[in-house]
C-alpha positions as CSV (number, residue, x, y, z in Angstrom):
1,X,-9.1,0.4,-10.3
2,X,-8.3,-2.7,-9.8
3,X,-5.1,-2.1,-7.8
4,X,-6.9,0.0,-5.5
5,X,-9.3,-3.5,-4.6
6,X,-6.0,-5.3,-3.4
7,X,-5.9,-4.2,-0.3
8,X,-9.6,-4.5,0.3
9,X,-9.4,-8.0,-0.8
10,X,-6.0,-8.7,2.1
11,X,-8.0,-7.3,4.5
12,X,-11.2,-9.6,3.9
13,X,-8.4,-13.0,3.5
14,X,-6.9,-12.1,6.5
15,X,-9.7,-11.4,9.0
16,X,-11.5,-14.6,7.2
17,X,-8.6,-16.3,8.3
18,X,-8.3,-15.2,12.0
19,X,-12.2,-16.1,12.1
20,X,-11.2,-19.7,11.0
21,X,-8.4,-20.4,13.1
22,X,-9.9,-19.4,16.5
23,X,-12.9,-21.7,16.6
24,X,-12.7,-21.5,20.3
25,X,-12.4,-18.2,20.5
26,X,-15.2,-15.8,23.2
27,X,-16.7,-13.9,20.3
28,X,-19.3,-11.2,20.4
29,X,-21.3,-8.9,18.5
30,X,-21.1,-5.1,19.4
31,X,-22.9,-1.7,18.3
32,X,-20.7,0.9,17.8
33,X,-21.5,4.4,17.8
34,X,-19.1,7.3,16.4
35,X,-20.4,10.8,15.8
36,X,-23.2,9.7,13.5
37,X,-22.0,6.5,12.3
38,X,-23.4,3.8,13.4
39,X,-21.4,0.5,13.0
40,X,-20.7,-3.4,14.0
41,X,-17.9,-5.0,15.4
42,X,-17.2,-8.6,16.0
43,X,-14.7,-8.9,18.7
44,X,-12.8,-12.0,19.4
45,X,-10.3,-12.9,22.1
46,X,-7.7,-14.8,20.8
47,X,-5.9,-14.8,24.5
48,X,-6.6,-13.8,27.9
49,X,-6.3,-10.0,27.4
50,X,-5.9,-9.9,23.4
51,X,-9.3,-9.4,20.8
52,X,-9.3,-8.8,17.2
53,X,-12.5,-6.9,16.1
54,X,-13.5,-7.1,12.3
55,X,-15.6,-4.1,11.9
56,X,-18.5,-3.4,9.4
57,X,-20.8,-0.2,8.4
58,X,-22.9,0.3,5.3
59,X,-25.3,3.1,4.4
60,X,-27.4,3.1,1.5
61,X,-29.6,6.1,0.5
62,X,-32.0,5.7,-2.3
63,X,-30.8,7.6,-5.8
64,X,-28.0,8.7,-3.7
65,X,-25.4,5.7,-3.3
66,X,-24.1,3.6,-0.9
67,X,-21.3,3.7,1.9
68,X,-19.6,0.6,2.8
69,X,-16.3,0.4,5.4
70,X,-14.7,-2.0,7.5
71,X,-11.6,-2.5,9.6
72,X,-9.8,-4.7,11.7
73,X,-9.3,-3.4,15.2
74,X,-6.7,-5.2,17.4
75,X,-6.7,-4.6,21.4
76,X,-4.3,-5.5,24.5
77,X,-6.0,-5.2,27.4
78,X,-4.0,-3.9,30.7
79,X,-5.9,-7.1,32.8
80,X,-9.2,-7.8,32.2
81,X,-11.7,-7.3,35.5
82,X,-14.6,-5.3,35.7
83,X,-13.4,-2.2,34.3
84,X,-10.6,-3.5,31.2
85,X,-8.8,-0.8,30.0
86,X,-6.4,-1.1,26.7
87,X,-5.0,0.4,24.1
88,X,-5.3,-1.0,20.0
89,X,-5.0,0.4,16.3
90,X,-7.2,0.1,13.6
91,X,-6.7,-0.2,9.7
92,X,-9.5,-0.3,7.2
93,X,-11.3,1.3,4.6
94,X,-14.3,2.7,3.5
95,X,-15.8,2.8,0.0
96,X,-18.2,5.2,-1.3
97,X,-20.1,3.5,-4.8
98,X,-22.2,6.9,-6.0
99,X,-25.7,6.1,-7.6
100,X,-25.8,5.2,-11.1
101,X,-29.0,6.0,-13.1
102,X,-30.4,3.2,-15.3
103,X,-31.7,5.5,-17.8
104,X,-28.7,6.9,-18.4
105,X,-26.6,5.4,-21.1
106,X,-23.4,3.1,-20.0
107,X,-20.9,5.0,-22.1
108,X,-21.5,8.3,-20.6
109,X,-18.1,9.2,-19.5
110,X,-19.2,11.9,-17.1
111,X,-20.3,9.1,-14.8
112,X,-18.8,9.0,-11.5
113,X,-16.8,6.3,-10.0
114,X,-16.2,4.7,-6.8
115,X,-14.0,6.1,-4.2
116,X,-11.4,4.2,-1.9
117,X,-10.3,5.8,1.3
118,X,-8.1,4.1,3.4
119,X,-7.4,4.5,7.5
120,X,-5.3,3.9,10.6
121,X,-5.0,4.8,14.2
122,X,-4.4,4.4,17.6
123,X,-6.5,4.1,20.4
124,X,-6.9,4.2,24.3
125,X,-10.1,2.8,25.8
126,X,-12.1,0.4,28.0
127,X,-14.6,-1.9,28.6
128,X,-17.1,-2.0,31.8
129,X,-18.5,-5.6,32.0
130,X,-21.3,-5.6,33.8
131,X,-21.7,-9.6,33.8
132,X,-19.5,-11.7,31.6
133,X,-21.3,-11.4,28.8
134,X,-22.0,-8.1,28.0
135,X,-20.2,-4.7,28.4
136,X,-20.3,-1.2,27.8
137,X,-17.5,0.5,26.1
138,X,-15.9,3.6,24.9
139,X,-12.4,4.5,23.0
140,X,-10.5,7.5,22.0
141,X,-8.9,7.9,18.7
142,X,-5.9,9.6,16.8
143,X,-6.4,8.6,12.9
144,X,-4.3,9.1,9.9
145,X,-6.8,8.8,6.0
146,X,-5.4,8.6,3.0
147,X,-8.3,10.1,0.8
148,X,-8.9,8.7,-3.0
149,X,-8.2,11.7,-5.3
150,X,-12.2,11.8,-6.4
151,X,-13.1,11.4,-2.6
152,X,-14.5,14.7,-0.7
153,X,-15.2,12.4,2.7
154,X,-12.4,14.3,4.9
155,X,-12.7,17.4,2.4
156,X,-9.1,16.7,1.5
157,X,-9.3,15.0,-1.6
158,X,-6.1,12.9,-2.5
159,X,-4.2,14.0,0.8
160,X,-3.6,12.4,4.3
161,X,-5.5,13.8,7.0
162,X,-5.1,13.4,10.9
163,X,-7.9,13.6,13.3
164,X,-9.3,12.6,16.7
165,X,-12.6,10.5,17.5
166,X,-14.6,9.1,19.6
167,X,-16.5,5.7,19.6
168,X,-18.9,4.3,22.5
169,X,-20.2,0.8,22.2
170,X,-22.2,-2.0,24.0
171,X,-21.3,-5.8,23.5
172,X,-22.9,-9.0,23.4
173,X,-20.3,-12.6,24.3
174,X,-21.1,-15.7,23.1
């Protein structure tokens, strides 16, 4: 279990980092929308037509358990005017922590565990600004998952998977 947390942990130090060192950096706060996920990035342009986007989702759902992912999205932007295309990657992972009753007795060993499933991909989008400080956005996706063994997210448990995706979001600058 507790290799499986190492890269989760690298991801957090790293993107802490890049947060720290760019204290002049245009930041801004986007909602992201991707088949029915909802999600957050933070996009910050650490030069003229490069951002780094930490991004965050959690679900919980009562007696059920909760969903937690995040990634680090990196874009190059072709030139940045009114409409800014680019292209970028993503890495991340998303974490599925099942419910656990309280009533039922620590030691049970049917108790389920968490699950660890890891991503990367390519994208191609753009960004419309319609003033300087906010946007509209929207991005294609090729991604590759590596699915924990006990995971059915991708209904591939243990295996790599490859798919293609969609994401449309709207963005706030600071």
């Amino acid at each position: 279990m507790k290799c499986k947390r190492l890269p989760v942990t690298l991801l957090f130090v790293f993107v802490c980092s890049l947060l720290y060192a760019q204290e002049n950096a245009k930041i801004g706060i986007s909602g992201t929308l991707q088949g029915s996920q909802f999600g957050v990035q933070v996009p910050i342009w650490v030069g003229d037509k490069v951002s780094v986007a930490p991004a965050f989702e959690f679900k919980y759902a009562e007696k059920v358990g909760t969903d937690i992912g995040f990634a680090l999205a990196p874009r190059f932007y072709f030139q940045k005017k009114t409409i800014s295309p680019y292209i970028g990657a993503r890495v991340g992972a998303l974490i599925n922590v099942p419910y656990s009753d309280p009533n039922m007795s620590t030691f049970n060993s049917d108790e389920e565990d968490s699950t660890y499933d890891f991503l990367g991909g390519l994208a191609f989008g753009g960004e419309y600004f319609v003033g300087e400080k906010f946007s509209f956005g929207v991005e294609v996706q090729t991604n590759l998952t590596k699915s924990d063994p006990e995971s059915d997210r991708f209904g591939n448990p243990g295996k790599i998977n490859i798919n293609t995706g969609t994401m449309l979001s709207a963005t706030i600058y600071f």
